[in-house]
C-alpha positions as CSV (number, residue, x, y, z in Angstrom):
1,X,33.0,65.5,-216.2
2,X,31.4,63.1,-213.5
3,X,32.1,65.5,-210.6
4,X,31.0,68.0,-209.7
5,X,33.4,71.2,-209.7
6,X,32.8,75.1,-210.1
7,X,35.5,76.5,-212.2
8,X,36.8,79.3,-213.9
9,X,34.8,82.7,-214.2
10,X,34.3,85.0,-217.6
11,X,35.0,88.3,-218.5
12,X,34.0,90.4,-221.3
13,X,35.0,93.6,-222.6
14,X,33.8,95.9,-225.2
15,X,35.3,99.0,-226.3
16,X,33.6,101.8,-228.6
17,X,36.3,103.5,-230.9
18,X,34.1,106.1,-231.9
19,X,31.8,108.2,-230.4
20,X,28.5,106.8,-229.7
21,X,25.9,108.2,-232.4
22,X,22.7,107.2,-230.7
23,X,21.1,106.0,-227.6
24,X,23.5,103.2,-226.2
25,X,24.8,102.4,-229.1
26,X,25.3,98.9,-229.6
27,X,27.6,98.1,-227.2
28,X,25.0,96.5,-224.6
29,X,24.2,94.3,-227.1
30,X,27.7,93.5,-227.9
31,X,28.1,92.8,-224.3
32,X,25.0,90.6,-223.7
33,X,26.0,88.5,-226.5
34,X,29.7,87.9,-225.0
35,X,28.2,86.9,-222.0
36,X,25.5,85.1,-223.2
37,X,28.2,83.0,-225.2
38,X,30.0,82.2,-221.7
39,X,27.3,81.5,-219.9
40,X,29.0,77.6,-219.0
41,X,31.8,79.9,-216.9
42,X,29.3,81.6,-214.6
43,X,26.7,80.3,-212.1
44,X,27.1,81.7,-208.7
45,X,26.6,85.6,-210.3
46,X,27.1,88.3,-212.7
47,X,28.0,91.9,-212.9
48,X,28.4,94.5,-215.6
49,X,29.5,98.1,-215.4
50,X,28.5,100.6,-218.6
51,X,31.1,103.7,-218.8
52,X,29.6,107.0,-220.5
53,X,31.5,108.3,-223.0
54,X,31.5,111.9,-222.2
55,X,30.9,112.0,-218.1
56,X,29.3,115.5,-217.2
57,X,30.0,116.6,-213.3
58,X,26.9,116.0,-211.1
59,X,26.3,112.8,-213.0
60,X,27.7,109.4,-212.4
61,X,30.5,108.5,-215.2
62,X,29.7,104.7,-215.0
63,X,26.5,102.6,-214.0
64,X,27.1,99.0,-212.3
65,X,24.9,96.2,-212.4
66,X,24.9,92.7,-210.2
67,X,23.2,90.0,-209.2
68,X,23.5,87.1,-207.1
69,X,20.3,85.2,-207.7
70,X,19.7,82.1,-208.7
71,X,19.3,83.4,-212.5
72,X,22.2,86.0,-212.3
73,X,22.9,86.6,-216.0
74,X,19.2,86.5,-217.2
75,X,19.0,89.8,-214.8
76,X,22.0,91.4,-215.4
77,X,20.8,91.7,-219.0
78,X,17.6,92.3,-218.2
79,X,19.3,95.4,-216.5
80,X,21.5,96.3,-219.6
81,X,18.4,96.1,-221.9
82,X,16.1,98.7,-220.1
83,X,18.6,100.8,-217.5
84,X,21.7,101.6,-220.1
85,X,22.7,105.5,-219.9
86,X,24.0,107.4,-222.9
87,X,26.1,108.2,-224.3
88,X,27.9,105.1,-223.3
89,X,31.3,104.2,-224.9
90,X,33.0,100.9,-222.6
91,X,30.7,98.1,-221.8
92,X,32.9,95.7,-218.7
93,X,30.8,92.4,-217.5
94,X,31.4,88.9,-215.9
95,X,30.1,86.0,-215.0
96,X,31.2,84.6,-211.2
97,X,31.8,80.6,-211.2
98,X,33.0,80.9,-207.4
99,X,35.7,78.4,-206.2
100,X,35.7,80.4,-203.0
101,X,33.7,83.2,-200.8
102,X,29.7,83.4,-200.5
103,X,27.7,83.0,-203.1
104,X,26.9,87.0,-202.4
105,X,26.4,90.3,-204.8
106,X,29.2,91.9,-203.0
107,X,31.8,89.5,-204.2
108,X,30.5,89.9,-207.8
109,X,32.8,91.9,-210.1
110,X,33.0,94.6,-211.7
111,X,35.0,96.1,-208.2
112,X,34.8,99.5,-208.3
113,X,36.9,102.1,-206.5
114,X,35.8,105.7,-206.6
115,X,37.5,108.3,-206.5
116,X,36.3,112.1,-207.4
117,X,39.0,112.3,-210.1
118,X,38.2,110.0,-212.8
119,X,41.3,109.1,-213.6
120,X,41.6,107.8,-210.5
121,X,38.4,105.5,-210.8
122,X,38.7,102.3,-211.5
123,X,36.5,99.0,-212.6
124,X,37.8,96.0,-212.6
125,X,37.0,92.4,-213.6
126,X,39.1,89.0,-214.1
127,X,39.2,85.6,-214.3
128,X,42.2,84.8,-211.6
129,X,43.0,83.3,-208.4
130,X,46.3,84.4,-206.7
131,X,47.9,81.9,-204.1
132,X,49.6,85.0,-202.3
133,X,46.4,87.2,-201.9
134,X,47.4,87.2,-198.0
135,X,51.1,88.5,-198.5
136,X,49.8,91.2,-201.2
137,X,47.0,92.4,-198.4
138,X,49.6,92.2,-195.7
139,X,52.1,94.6,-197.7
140,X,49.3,96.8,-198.5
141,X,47.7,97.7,-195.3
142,X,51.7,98.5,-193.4
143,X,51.7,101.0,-196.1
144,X,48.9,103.0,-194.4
145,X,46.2,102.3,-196.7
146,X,42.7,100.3,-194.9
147,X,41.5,97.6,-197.0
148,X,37.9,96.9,-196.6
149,X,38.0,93.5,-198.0
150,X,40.3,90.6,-198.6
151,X,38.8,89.3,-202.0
152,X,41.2,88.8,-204.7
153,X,39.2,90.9,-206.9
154,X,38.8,93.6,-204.5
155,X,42.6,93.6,-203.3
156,X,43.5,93.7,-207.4
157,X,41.5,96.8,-208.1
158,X,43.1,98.6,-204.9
159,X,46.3,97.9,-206.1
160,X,46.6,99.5,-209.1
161,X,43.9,102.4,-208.3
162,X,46.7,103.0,-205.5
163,X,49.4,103.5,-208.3
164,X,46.9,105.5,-210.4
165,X,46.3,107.8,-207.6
166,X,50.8,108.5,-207.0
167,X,50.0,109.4,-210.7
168,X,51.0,106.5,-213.1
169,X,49.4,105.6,-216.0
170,X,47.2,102.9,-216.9
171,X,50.5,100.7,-218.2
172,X,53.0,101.9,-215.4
173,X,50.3,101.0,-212.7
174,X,49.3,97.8,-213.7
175,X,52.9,97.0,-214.4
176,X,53.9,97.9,-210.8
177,X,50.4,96.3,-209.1
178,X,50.9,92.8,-210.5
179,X,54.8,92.7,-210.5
180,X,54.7,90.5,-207.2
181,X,50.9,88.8,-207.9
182,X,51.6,84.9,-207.7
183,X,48.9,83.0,-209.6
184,X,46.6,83.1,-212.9
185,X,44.6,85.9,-214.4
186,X,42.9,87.3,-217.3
187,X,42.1,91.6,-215.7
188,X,39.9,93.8,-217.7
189,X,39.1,97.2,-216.3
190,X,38.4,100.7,-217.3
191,X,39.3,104.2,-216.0
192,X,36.9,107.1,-215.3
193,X,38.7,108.9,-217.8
194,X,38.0,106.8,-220.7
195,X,41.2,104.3,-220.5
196,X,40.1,100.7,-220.9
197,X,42.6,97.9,-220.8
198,X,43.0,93.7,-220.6
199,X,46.3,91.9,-219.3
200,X,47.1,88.1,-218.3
201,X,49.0,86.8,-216.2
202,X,52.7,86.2,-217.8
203,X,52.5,82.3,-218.0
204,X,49.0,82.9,-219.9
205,X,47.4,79.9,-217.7
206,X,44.1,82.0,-218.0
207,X,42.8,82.1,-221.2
208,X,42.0,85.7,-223.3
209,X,41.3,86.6,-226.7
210,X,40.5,90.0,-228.2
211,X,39.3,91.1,-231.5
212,X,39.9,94.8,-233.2
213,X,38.3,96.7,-235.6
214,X,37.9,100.1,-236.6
215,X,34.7,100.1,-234.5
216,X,35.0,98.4,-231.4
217,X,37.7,96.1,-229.7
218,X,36.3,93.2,-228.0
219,X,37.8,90.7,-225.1
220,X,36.6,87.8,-224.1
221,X,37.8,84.4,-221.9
222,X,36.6,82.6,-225.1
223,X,37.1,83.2,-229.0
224,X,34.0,81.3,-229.6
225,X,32.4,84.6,-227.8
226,X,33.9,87.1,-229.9
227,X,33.1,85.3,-233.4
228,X,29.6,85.1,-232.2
229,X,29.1,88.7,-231.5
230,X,31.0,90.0,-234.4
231,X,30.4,87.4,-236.9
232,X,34.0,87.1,-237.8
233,X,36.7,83.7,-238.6
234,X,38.8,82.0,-235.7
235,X,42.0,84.1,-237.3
236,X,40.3,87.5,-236.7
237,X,40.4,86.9,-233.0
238,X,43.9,86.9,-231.7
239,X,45.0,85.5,-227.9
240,X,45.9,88.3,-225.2
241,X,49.7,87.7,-225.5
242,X,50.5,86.3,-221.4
243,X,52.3,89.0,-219.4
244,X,51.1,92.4,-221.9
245,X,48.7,94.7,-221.8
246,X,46.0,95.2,-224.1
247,X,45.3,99.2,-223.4
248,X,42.6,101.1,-225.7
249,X,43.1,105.2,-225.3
250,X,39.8,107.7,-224.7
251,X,40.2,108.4,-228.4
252,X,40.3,105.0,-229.3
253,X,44.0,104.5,-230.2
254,X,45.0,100.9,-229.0
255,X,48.7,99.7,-228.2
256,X,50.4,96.6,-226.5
257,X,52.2,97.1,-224.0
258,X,54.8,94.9,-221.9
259,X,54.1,94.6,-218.2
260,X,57.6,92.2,-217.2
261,X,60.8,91.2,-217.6
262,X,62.1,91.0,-220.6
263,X,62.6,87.3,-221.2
264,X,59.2,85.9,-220.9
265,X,58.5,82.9,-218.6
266,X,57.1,79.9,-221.0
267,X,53.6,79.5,-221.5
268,X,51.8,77.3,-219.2
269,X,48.0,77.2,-220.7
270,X,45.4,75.5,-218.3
271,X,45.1,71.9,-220.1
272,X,41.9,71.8,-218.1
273,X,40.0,74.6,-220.4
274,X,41.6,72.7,-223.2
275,X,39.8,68.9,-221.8
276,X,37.0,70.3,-220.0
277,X,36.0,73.9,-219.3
278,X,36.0,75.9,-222.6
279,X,33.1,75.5,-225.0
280,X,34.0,72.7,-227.8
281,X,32.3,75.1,-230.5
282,X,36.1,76.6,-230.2
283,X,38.4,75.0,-233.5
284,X,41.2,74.3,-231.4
285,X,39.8,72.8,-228.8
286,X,37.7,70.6,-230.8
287,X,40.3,69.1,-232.6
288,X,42.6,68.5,-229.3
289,X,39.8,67.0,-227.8
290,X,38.9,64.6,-230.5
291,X,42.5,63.6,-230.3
292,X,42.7,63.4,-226.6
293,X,39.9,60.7,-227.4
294,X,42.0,58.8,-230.2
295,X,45.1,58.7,-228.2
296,X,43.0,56.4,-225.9
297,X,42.4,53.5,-228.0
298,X,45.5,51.5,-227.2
299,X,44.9,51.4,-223.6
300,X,41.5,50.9,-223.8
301,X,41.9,47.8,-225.8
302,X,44.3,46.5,-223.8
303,X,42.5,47.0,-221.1
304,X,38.9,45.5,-222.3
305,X,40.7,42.1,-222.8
306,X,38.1,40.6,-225.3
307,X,37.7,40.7,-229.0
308,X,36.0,43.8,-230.8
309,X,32.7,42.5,-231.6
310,X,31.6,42.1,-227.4
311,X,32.7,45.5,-226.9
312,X,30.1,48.3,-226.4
313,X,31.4,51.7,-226.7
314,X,29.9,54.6,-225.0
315,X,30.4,58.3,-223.0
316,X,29.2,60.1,-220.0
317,X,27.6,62.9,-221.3
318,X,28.2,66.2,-221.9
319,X,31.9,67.6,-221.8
320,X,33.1,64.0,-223.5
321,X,31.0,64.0,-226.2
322,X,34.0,65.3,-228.3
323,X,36.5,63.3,-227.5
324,X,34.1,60.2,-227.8
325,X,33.3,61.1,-231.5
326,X,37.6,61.3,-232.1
327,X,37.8,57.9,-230.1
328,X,34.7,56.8,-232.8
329,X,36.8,58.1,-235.7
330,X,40.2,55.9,-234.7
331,X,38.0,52.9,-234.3
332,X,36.6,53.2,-237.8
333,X,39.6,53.7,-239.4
334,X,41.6,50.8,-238.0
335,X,38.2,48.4,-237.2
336,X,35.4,49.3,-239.8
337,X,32.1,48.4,-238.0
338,X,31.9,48.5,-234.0
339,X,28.9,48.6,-231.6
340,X,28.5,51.9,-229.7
341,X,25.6,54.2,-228.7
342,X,24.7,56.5,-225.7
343,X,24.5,54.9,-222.1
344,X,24.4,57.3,-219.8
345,X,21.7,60.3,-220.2
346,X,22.2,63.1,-217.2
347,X,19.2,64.0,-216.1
348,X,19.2,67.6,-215.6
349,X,16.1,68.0,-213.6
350,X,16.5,65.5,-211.1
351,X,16.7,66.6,-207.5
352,X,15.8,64.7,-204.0
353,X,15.0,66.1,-200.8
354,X,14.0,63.0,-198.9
355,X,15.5,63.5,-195.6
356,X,16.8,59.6,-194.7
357,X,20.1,59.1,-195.7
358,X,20.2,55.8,-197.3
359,X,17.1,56.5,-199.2
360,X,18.9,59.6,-200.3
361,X,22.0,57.6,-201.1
362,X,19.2,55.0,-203.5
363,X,18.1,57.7,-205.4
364,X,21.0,59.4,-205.8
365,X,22.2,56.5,-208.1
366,X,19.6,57.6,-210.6
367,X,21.3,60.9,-211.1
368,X,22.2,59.3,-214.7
369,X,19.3,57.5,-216.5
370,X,20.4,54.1,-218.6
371,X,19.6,52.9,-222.2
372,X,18.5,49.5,-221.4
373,X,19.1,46.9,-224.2
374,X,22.4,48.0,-225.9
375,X,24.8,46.1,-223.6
376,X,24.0,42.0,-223.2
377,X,25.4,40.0,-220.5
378,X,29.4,39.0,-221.1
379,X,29.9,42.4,-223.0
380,X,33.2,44.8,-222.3
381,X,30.9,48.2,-221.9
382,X,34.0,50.9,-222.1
383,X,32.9,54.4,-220.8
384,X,34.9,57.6,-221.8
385,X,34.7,60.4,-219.5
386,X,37.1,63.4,-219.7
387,X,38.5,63.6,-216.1
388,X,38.2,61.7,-213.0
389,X,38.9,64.3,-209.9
390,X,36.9,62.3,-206.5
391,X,35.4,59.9,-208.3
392,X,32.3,60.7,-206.1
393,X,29.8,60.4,-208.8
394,X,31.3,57.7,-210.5
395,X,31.1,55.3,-207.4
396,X,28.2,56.5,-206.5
397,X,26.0,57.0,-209.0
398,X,27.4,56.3,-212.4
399,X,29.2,52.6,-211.9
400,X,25.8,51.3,-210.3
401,X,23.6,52.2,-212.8
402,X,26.2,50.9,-215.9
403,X,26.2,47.8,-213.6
404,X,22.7,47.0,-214.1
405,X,22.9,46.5,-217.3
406,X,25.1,43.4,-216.8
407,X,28.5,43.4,-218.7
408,X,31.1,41.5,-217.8
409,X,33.6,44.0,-217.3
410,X,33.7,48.0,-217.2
411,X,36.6,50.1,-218.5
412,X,36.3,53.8,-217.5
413,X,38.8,55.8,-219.8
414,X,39.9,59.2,-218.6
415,X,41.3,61.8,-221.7
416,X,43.0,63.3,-219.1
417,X,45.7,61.9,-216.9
418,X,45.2,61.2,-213.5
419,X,44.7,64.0,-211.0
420,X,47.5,63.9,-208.5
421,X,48.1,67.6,-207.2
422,X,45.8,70.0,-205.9
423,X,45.2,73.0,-208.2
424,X,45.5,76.8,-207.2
425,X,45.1,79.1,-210.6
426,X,41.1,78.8,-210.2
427,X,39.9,75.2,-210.4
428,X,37.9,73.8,-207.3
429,X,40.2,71.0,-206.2
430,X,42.8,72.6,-203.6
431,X,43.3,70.0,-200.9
432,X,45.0,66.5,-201.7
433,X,42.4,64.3,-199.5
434,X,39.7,65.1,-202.0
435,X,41.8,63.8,-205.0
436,X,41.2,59.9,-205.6
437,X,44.5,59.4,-207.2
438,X,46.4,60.7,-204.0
439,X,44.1,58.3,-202.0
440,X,45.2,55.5,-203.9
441,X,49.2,56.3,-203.5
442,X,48.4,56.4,-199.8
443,X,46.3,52.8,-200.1
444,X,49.7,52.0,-201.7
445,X,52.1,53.6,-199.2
446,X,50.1,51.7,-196.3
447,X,51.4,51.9,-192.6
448,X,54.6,54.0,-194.1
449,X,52.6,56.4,-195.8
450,X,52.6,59.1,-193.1
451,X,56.1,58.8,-192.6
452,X,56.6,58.9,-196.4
453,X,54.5,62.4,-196.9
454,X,56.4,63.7,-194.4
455,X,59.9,62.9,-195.7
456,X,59.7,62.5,-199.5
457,X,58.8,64.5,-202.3
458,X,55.3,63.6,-203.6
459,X,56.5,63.4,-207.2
460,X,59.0,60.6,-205.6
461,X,56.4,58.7,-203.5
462,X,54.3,58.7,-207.4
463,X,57.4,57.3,-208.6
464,X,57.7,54.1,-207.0
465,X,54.5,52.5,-208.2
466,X,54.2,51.9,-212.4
467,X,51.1,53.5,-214.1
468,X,49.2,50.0,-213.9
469,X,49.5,49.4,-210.4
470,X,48.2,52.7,-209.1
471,X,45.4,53.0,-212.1
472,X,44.4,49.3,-210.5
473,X,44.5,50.7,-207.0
474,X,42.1,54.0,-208.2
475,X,39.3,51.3,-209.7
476,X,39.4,49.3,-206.7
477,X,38.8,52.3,-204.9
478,X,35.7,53.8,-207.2
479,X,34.3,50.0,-207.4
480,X,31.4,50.3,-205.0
481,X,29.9,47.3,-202.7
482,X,27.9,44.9,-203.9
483,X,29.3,45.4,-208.0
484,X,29.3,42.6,-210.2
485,X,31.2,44.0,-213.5
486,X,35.1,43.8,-213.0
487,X,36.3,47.6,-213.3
488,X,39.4,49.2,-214.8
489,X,40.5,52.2,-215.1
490,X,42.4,53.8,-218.2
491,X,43.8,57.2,-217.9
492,X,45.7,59.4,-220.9
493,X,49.5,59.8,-220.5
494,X,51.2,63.0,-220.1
495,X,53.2,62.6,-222.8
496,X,50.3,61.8,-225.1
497,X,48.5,65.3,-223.4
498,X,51.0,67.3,-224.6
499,X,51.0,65.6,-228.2
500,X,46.9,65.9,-228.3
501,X,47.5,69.6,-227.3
502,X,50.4,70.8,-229.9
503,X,51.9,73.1,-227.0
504,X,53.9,72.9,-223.8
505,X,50.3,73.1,-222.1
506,X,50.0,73.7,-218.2
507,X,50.3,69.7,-216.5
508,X,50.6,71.3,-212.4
509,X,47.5,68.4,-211.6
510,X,49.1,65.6,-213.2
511,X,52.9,66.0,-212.8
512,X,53.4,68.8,-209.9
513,X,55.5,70.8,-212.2
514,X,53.8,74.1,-211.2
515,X,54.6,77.2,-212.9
516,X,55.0,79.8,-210.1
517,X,56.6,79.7,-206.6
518,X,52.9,80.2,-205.0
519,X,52.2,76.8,-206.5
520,X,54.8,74.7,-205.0
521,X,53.8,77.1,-201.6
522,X,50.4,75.5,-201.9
523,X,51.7,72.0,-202.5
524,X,53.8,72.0,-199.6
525,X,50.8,73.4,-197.5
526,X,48.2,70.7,-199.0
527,X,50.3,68.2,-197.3
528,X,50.9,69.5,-194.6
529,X,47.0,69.7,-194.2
530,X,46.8,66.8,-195.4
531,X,48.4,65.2,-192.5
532,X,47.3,67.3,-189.8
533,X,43.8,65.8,-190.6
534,X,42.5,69.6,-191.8
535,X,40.0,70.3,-194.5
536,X,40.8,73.8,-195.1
537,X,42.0,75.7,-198.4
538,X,45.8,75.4,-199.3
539,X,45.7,78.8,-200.0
C-alpha cells in the first residue's frame, strides 16, 4: 500500500493444559514467538501479562509487562525472557497498531482490573474497535459504577469484570457484556482463577485462529503465528468460530460456547486483511491475493491501449508483491514472453528534517528509489499496487519518480476496488474528505454536490456516474503538476473481490453495505462532518 495507514492490532494467547513442570515452562517462549510472528500488526506498543498457575495469598497471581517505546516488542520480550514468575500456566500479549488515542503505555493492553477475589480479576486484550464505545460508557456510569477511562479496551474489560463480580461465569458474562457492543473484535482474557478464554465478534470481521493440543491451546490474530510456534499444517489451526467463545477451564478442559442469538448474522470477514494487512506467508491469503492480481489483466489491458511488447510491467513494493507474481502468472499463460521487472524500491531508511517546505516537498518524491533503464521512452509502464485510500503518496511521491523515467502513459491498477466509505471496525480511514474516491464524486457532483450529500443516499450519488468516468476523474486528481506520462487508473470490481476471495467477504469501503447498525451511524455522521467542514473522527 502507497499510504500510509496504521491498522489492526494483534493478540496472542497461550494456554498451559498441564501443570507447569519447571521454571516458566515454555509458555514465554510460545508467546514471544506468536508475537514475534505478528510483529506487521503492532508499532505504537506492546503488552503481555503472565498468570501463575497456582497463585499463593501475599503474592501477585499475574505479572504485566508494557511498553510504549519506540521498540515496544523488542522490550516486552526482553521482559518475558528475564522477569517470568513460576509456576506460570496462561501467557496473554499484544501488539498496539493504534488508529486512535496517544501513542502512551497506559493505553497498551493487557487491561487489567483487580479485584481481591480472583475470580473477579480480569486481563483483557483484543483486536476491536466499537462505533458505540460512548453509548456503552454512558449506560455504564448511570448504573453507579465510575469509569476511570473511556478506551475501548478499558471500557470492554469493566464490562464483563462487572458481570463477573454479580457472580456469572466466564461465558454468561461475556455473553451479557458484549450483547449490545456495536463493532469488530477478536477478546482474549484470563481470570485470576485460572479461566482463560477468546471470542469474536459475531460477524467475524476480526480475524482469530486457535490451535489445541493435549498441551497447550494457542490463539492468535494470524494462523501463520500459530504454525510457526507449534510447527503444525494450515488444517491444525482452526478459525475462532464469529460470535462463540473459546473458554479453556483451570484444569484445562476446553469447550465452545455460544455467546448470541441463535441464528447467526452472516459472516462479514475484513477483505482488507485478506488484500493488505495479514502476512501473505498465510495459504489462503496467498492464493486470493494472487488471484486478486489475475483478475486485473483485462482492465489493465484495456486500459494500456498499446500492443504487448511496449508494455513494462511492474509493482509498488511490498504488500503487492503477491498479487503482482498472480498478475505475472495470467500473463504467461495467455501471452508467453512479457517485459517486467521491479520499479519502485521503498527506501526504508529515508527520513528528512529540512525545515523549508518546498524543499521538503523535493525530497519527499524520493521516498521510492527508481530502476533506471527498464522503461524507454513511448512504453505503457503499468504499476500494481493493492489499494489506493488518499492517494497522497502516489501523487506525491510515487507518480513523479515513475515519470522520470519517460513512458508514454502510466496505468496504476488497484487489486482492490475503489475506497468510497469511511471504515469503523479498526482501519485508519474514518472521515470521507480523506478518501480520494469521495473527492472525485464531489469533482463530479460540482456546484450540486452539497445539496446532493445532503439529500441523497451516497450509494445513489456513486450511482449516477459509470465505473470509467469516476476511475478517470480519481487519475486526474492523483496526476500531479507538471507530469508528462498520461495516467489511468484501474481498480478491481466488487464482483470480481468476492470471486478472488471464495466468501461473502466484508465490502463496507467499497459498496457501504456495512454489517452492523454502528456502521451506517458512522456513515451518516462522516457526512455530516463532511459538510460541516470538520476533521474529527466519525465515531
Amino acid at each position: 500500500m502507497s499510504d500510509d495507514m496504521k491498522h489492526e492490532c494483534a493478540v496472542a494467547m497461550a494456554v498451559l493444559r498441564k501443570p507447569p513442570s519447571a521454571a516458566g515452562d515454555c509458555g514465554g517462549t510460545m508467546l514471544s514467538l506468536l508475537l514475534e510472528k505478528q510483529h506487521n500488526r503492532g508499532q505504537d506498543g506492546a503488552g503481555a501479562a503472565i498468570l501463575s498457575a497456582k497463585p499463593a495469598p501475599g503474592s501477585p497471581p499475574f505479572q504485566i509487562f508494557k511498553s510504549a517505546s519506540s521498540t515496544p516488542l523488542a522490550d516486552i520480550l526482553g521482559m518475558i525472557g528475564r522477569r517470568v514468575a513460576v509456576p506460570a500456566r496462561i501467557f496473554l500479549g499484544h501488539l498496539r497498531y493504534a488508529t486512535f488515542g496517544r501513542n502512551d503505555v497506559a493505553f497498551c493492553h493487557p487491561f487489567v482490573h483487580e479485584s481481591s477475589e480472583l475470580a473477579h480479576t480480569l486481563l483483557l486484550a483484543g483486536n476491536f474497535n466499537l462505533t458505540n464505545a460512548a453509548t456503552l460508557f454512558a449506560n455504564y456510569s448511570r448504573h453507579g459504577s465510575f469509569p476511570t477511562s473511556k478506551a475501548d479496551g478499558y471500557l470492554v474489560t469493566e464490562l464483563v469484570a462487572h458481570e463477573l463480580e454479580r457472580g456469572a461465569g466466564i461465558v454468561a458474562a461475556l455473553r451479557t457484556a458484549l450483547k449490545n457492543a456495536d463493532g469488530a473484535w477478536t477478546l482474549c482474557g484470563a481470570t485470576g482463577d485460572g479461566w482463560a478464554f477468546a471470542t469474536r465478534d459475531p460477524h467475524g470481521i476480526r480475524p482469530g485462529f486457535y490451535y489445541v493440543s493435549d498441551e497447550v491451546v494457542a490463539v492468535a490474530s494470524e494462523r501463520p503465528a500459530i504454525q510457526a510456534a507449534f510447527d503444525v499444517p494450515p488444517e491444525d489451526v482452526k478459525e475462532l468460530p464469529p460470535g462463540e467463545a473459546l473458554v479453556v477451564s483451570p484444569e484445562g478442559e476446553v469447550q465452545m460456547a455460544e455467546l448470541g442469538a441463535a441464528v447467526k448474522p452472516q459472516p462479514r470477514h475484513c477483505s482488507f486483511e485478506r488484500i493488505y494487512f495479514s502476512r501473505a506467508n498465510d495459504r489462503d491469503i496467498h492464493r486470493e491475493r494472487k488471484a486478486l492480481g489475475a483478475a486485473l489483466l483485462p482492465g489493465i489491458l484495456k486500459a494500456a491501449e498499446a500492443p504487448l511488447e511496449s508494455i513494462f510491467f511492474s509493482y509498488i513494493p511490498n504488500s503487492a508483491r503477491i498479487a503482482f507474481h498472480g498478475l505475472l502468472e495470467r500473463l504467461f499463460e495467455e501471452y508467453g514472453k512479457i517485459r517486467f521487472g521491479e520499479i519502485a524500491v521503498k527506501d526504508a531508511k529515508f527520513r528528512t528534517f529540512i525545515a523549508d517546505a518546498a524543499a521538503r516537498r523535493e525530497f519527499y518524491k524520493h521516498v521510492y528509489d527508481v530502476t533506471y533503464g527498464l522503461v524507454g521512452a513511448g512504453d505503457t509502464l503499468v504499476v500494481l499496487d493493492d489499494s489506493i485510500v488518499r492517494g497522497n503518496t502516489m501523487k506525491n511521491a510515487i507518480l513523479p519518480m515513475l515519470d522520470r523515467l519517460g513512458p508514454k502513459r502510466i496505468v496504476i491498477a488497484s487489486s482492490a476496488p475503489p475506497i468510497r466509505y469511511p471504515d469503523c471496525y479498526g482501519i485508519d480511514m474514518s472521515t470521507l474528505g480523506e478518501l480520494v474516491a469521495f473527492r472525485a464524486l464531489v469533482n463530479l457532483l460540482g456546484s450540486d454536490a452539497v445539496r446532493e450529500l445532503r439529500q441523497t443516499p451516497l450509494h445513489e450519488l456513486y450511482a449516477r456516474f459509470t465505473d470509467g468516468e469516476h476511475n478517470a476523474e480519481i487519475a486526474r486528481l492523483l496526476t500531479p503538476p507538471g507530469m508528462k506520462a498520461e495516467v489511468k487508473i484501474v481498480f478491481q470490481t466488487v464482483e470480481d473481490l468476492h470471486k478472488c476471495l471464495g466468501y461473502a467477504a466484508g465490502d463496507w469501503y467499497f459498496t457501504g453495505d456495512y454489517p452492523t447498525p454502528g456502521g451506517r451511524r458512522v456513515l451518516r455522521r462522516a457526512i455530516g462532518n463532511y459538510l460541516g467542514k470538520r476533521s474529527e473522527r466519525s465515531y
